[in-house]
Backbone as XML, in Angstrom:
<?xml version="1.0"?>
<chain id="A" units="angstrom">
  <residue number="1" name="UNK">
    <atom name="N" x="66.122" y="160.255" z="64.695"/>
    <atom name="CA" x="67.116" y="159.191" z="64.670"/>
    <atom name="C" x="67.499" y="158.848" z="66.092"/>
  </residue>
  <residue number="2" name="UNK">
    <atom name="N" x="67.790" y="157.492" z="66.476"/>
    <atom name="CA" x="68.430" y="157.387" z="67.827"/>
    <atom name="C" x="69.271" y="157.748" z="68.015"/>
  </residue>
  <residue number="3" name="UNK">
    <atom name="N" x="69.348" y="157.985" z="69.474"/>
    <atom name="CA" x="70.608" y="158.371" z="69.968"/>
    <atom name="C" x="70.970" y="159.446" z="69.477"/>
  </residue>
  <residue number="4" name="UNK">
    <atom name="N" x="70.572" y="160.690" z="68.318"/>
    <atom name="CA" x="70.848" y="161.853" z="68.106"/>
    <atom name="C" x="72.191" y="161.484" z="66.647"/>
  </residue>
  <residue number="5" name="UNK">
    <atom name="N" x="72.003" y="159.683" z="66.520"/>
    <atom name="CA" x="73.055" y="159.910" z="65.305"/>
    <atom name="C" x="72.205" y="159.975" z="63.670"/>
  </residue>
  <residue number="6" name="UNK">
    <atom name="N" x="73.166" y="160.537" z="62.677"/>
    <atom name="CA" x="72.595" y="160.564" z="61.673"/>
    <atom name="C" x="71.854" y="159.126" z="60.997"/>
  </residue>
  <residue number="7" name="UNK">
    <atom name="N" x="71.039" y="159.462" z="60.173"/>
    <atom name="CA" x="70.708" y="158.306" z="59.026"/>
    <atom name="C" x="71.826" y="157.905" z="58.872"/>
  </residue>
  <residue number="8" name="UNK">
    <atom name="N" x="71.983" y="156.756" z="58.508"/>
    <atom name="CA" x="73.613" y="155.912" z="57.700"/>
    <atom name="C" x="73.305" y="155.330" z="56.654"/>
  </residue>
  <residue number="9" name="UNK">
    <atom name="N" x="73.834" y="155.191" z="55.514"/>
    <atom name="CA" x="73.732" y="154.242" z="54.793"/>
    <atom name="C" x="75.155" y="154.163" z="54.119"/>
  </residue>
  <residue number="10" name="UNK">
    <atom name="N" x="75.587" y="152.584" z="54.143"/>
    <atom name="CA" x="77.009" y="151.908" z="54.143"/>
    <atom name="C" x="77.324" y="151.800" z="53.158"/>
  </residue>
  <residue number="11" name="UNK">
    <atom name="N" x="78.121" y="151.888" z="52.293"/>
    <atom name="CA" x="78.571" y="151.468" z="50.857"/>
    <atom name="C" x="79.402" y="150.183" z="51.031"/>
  </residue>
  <residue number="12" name="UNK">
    <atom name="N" x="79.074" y="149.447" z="51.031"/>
    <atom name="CA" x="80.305" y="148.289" z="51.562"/>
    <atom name="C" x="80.127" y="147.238" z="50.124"/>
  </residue>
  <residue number="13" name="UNK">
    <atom name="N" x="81.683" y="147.368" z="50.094"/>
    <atom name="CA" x="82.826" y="146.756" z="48.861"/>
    <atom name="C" x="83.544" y="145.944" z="49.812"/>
  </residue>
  <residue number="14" name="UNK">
    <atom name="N" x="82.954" y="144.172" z="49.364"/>
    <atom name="CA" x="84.437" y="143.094" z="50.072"/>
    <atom name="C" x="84.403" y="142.508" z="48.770"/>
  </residue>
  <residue number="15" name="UNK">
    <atom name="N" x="85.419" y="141.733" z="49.014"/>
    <atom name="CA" x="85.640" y="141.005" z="47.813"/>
    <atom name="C" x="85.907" y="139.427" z="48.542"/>
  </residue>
  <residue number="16" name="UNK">
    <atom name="N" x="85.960" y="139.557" z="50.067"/>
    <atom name="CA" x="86.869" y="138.513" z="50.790"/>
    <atom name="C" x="86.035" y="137.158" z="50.601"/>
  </residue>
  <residue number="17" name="UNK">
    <atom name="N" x="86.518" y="135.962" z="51.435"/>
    <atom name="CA" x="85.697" y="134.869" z="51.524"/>
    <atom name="C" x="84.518" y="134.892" z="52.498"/>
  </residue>
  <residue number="18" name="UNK">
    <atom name="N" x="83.257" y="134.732" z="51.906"/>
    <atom name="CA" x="82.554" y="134.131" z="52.292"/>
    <atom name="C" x="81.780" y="135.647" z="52.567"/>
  </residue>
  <residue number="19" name="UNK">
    <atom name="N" x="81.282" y="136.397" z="51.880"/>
    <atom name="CA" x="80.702" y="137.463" z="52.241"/>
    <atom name="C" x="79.278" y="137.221" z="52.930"/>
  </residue>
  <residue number="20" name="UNK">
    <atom name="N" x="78.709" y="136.591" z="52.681"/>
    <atom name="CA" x="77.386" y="136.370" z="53.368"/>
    <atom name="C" x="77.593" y="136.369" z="54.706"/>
  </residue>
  <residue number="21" name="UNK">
    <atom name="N" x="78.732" y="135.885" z="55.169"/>
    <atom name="CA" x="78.876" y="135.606" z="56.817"/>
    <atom name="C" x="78.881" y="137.259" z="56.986"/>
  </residue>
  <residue number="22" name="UNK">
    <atom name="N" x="80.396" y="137.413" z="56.311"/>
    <atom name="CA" x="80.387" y="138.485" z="56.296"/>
    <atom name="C" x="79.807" y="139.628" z="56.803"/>
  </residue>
  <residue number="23" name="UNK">
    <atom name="N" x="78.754" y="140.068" z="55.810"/>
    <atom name="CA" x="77.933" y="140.847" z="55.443"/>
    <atom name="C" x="77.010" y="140.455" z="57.360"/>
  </residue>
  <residue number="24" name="UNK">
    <atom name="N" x="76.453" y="139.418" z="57.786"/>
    <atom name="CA" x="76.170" y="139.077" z="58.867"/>
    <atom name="C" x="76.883" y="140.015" z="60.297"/>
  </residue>
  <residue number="25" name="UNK">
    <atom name="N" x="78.164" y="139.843" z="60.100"/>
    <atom name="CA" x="78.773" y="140.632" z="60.921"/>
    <atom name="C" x="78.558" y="142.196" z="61.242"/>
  </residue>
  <residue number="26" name="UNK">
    <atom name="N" x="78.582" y="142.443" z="59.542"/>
    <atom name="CA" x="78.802" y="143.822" z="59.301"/>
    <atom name="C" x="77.162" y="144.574" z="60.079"/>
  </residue>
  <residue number="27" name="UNK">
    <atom name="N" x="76.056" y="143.812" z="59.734"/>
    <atom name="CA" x="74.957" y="144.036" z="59.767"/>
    <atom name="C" x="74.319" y="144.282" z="61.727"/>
  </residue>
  <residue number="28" name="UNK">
    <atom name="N" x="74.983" y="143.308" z="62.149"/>
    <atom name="CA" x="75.365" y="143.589" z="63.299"/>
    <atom name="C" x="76.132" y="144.720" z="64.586"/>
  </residue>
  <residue number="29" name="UNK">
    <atom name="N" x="76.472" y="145.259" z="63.971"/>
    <atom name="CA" x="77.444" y="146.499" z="63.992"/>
    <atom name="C" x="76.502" y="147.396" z="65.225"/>
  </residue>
  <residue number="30" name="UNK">
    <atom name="N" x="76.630" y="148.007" z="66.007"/>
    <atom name="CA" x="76.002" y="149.076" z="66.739"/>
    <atom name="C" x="75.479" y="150.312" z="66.304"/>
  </residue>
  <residue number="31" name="UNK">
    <atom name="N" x="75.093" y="150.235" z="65.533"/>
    <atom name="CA" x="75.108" y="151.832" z="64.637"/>
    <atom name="C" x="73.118" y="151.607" z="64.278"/>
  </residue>
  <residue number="32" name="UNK">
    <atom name="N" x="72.180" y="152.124" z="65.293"/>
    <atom name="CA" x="71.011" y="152.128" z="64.902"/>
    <atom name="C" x="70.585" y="152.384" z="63.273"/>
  </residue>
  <residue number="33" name="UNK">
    <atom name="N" x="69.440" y="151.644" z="62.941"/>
    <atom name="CA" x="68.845" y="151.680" z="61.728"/>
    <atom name="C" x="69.930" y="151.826" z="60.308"/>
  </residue>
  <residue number="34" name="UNK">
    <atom name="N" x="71.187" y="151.773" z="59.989"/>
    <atom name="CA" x="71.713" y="151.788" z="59.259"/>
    <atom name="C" x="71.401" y="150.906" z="57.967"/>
  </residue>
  <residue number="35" name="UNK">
    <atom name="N" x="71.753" y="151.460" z="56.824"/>
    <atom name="CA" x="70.992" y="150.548" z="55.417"/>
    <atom name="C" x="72.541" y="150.320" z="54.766"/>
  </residue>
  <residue number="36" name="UNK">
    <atom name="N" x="72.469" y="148.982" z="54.590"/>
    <atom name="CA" x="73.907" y="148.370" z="53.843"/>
    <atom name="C" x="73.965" y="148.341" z="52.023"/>
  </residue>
  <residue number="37" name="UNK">
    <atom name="N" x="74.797" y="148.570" z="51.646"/>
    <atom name="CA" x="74.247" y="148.791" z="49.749"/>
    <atom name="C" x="75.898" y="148.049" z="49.763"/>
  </residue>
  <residue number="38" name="UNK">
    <atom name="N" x="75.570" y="146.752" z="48.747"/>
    <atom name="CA" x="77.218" y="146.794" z="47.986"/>
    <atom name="C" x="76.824" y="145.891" z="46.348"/>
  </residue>
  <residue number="39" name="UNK">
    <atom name="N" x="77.371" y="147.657" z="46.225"/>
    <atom name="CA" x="77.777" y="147.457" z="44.384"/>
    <atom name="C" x="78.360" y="146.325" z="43.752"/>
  </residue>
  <residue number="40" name="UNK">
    <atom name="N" x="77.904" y="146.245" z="42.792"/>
    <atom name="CA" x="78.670" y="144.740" z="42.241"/>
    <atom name="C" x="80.226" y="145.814" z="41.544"/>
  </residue>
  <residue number="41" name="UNK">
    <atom name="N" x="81.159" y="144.818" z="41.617"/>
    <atom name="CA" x="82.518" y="145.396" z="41.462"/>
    <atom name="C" x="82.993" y="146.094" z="40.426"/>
  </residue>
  <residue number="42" name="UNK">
    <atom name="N" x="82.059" y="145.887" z="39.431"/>
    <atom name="CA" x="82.105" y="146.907" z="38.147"/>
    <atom name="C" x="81.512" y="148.414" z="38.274"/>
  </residue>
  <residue number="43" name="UNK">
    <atom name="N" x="80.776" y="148.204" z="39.248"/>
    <atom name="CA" x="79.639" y="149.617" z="39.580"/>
    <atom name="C" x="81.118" y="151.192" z="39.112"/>
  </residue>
  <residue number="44" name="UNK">
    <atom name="N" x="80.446" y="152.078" z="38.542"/>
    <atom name="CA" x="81.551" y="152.964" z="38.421"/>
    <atom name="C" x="81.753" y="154.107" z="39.687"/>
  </residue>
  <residue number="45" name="UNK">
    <atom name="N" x="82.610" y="153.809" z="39.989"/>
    <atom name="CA" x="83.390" y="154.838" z="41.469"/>
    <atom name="C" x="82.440" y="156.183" z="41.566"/>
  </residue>
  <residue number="46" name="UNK">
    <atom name="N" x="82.437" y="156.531" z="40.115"/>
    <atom name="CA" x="81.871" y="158.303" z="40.292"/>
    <atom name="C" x="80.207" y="158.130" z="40.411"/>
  </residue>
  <residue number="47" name="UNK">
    <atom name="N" x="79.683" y="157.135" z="40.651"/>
    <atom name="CA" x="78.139" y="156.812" z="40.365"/>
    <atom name="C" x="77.717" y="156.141" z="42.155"/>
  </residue>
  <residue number="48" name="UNK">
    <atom name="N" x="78.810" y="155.866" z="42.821"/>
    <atom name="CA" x="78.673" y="155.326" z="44.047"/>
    <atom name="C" x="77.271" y="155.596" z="45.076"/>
  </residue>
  <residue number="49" name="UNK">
    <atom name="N" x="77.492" y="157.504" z="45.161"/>
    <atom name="CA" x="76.907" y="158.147" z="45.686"/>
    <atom name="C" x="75.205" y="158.006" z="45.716"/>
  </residue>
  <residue number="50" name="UNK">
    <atom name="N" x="75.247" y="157.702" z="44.082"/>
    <atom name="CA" x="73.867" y="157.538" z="43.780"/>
    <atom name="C" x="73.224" y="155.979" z="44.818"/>
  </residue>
  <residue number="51" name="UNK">
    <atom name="N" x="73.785" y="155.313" z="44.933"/>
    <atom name="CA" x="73.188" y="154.227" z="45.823"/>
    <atom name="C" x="73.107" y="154.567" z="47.354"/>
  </residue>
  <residue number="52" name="UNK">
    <atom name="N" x="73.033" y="156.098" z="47.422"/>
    <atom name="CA" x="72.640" y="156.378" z="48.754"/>
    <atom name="C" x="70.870" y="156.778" z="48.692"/>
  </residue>
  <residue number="53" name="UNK">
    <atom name="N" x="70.633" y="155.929" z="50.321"/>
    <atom name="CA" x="69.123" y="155.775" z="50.519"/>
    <atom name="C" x="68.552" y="157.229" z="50.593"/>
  </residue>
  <residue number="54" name="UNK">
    <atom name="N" x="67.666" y="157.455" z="49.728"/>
    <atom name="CA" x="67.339" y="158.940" z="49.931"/>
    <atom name="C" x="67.374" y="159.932" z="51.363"/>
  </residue>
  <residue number="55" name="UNK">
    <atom name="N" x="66.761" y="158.763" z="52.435"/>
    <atom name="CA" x="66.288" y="159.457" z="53.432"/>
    <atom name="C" x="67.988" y="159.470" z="54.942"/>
  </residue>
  <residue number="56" name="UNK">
    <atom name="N" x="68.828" y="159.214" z="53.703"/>
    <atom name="CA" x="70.143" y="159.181" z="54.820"/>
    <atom name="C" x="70.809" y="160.481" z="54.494"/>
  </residue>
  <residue number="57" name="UNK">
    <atom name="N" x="71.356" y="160.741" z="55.945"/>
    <atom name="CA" x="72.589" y="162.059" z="56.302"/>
    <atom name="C" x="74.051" y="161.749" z="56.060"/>
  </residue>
  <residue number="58" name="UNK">
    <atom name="N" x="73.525" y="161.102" z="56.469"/>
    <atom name="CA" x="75.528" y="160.460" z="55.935"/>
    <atom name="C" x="76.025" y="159.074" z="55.076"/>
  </residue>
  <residue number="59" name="UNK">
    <atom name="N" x="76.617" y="159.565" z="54.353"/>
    <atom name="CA" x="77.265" y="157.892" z="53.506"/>
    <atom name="C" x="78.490" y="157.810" z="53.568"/>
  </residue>
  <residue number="60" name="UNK">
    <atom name="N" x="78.735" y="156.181" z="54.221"/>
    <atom name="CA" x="80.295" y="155.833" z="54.646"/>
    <atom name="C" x="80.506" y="155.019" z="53.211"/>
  </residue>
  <residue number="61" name="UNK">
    <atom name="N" x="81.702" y="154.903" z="52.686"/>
    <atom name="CA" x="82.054" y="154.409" z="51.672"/>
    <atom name="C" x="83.163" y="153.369" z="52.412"/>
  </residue>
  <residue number="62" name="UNK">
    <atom name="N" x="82.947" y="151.891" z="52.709"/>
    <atom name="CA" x="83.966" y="150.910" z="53.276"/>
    <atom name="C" x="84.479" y="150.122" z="52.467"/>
  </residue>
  <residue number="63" name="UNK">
    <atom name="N" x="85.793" y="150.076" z="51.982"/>
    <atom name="CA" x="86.561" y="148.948" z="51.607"/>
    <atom name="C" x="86.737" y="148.000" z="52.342"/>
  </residue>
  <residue number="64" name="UNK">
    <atom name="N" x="86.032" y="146.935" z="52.308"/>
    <atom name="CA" x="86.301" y="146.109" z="53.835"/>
    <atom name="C" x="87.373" y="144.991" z="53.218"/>
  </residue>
  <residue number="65" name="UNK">
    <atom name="N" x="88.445" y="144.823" z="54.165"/>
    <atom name="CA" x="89.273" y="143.886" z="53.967"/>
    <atom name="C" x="89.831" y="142.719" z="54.841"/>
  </residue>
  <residue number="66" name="UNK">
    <atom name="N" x="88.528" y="142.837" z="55.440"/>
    <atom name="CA" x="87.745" y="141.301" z="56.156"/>
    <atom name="C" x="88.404" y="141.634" z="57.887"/>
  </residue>
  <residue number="67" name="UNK">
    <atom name="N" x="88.903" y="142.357" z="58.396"/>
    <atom name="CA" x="90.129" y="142.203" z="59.683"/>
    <atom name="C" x="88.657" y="142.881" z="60.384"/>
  </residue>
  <residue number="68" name="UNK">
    <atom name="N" x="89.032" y="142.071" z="61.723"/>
    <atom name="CA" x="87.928" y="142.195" z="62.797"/>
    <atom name="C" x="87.731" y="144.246" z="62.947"/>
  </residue>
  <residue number="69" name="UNK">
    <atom name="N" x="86.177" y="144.628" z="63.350"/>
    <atom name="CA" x="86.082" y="145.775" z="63.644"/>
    <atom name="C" x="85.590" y="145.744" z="64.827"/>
  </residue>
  <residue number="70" name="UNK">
    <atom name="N" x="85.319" y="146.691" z="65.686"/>
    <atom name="CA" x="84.678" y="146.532" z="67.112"/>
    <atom name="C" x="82.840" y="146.730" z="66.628"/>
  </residue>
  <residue number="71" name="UNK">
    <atom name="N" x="82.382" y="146.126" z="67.885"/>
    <atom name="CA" x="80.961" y="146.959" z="67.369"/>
    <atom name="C" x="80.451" y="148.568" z="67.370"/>
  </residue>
  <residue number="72" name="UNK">
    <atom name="N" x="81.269" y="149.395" z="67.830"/>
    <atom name="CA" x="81.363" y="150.657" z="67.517"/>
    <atom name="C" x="81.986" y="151.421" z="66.364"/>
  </residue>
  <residue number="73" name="UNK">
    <atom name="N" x="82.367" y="149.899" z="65.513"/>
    <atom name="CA" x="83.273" y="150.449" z="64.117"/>
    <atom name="C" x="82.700" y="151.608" z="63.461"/>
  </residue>
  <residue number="74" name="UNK">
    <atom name="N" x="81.104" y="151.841" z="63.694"/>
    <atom name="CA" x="80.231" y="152.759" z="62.583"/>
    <atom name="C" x="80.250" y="153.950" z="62.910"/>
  </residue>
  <residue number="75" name="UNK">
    <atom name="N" x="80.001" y="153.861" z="64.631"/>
    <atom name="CA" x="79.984" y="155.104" z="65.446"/>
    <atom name="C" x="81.687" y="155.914" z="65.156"/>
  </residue>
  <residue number="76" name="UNK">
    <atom name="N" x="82.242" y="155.180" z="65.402"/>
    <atom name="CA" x="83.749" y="156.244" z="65.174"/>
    <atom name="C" x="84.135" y="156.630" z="63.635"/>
  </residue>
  <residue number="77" name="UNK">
    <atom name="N" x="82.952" y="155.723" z="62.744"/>
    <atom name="CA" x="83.027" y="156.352" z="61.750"/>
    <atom name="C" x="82.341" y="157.758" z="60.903"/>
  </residue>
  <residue number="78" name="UNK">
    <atom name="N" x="81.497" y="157.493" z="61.853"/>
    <atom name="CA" x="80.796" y="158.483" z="61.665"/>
    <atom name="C" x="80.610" y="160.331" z="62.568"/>
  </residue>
  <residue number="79" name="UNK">
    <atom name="N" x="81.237" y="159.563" z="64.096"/>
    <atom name="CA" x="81.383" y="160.551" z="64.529"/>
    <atom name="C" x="82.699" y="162.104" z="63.880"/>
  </residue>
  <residue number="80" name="UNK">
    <atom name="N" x="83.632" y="161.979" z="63.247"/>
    <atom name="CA" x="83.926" y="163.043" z="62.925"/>
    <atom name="C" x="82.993" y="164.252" z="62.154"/>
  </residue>
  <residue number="81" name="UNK">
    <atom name="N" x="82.330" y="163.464" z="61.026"/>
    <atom name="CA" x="81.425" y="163.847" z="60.369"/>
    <atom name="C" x="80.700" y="164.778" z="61.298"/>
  </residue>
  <residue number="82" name="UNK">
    <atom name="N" x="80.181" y="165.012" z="62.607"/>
    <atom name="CA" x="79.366" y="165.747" z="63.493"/>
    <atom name="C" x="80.142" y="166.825" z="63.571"/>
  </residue>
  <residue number="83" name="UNK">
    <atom name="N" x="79.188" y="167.582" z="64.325"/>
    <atom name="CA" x="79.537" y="168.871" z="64.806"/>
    <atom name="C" x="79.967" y="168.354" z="66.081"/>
  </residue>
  <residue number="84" name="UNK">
    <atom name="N" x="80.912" y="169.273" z="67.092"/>
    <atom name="CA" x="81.553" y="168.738" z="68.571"/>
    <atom name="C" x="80.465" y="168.810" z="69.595"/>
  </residue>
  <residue number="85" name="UNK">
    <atom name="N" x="79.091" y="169.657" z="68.571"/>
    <atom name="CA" x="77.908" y="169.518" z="70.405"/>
    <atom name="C" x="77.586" y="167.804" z="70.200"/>
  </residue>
  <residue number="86" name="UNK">
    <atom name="N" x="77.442" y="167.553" z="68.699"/>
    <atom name="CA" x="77.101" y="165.841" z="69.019"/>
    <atom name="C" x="77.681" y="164.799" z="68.658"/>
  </residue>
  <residue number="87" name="UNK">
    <atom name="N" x="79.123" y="165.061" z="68.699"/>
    <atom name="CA" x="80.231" y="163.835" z="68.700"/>
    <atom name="C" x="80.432" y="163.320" z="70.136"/>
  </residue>
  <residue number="88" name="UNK">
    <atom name="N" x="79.609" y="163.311" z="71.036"/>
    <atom name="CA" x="79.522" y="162.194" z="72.272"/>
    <atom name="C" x="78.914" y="161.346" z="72.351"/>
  </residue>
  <residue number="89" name="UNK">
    <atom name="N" x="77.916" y="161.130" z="71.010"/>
    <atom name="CA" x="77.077" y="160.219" z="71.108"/>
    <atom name="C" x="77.626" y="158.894" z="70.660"/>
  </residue>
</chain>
């Protein structure tokens, strides 16, 4: 993986206007090779997990409620998840 960060794959839930742009933004994000999944709104909560890409280490689960993120939004999301030798990345 680059940069020493995990596989990602995003769970991302908007409901806001205009998700396609959206989703554009989100996709953009700094976070190498990351895979975006969003459930249609009925999907059941306890089944989420299962829409993670086999070959990912970590799954972020985002409620997005449209308010600007930086392009490091993924990285600080993900960095706790690490151990402290590779939360500098």
């Amino acid at each position: 993986m680059d940069e020493g960060l995990p596989r990602l794959t995003l769970v991302w839930m908007y409901e806001g206007d205009d998700a396609a742009e959206r989703r554009k933004v989100i996709a953009a994000l700094d976070y190498p090779g990351f895979e975006i999944v969003s459930p249609d709104s009925g999907y059941p909560m306890d089944q989420l997990a299962d829409l993670m890409a086999i070959d990912s280490e970590v799954c972020v689960f985002w409620s997005d409620d449209g308010k600007p993120v930086g392009a490091d939004f993924l990285r600080l999301m993900v960095r706790p998840l690490l151990g402290s030798d590779q939360a500098s990345t």
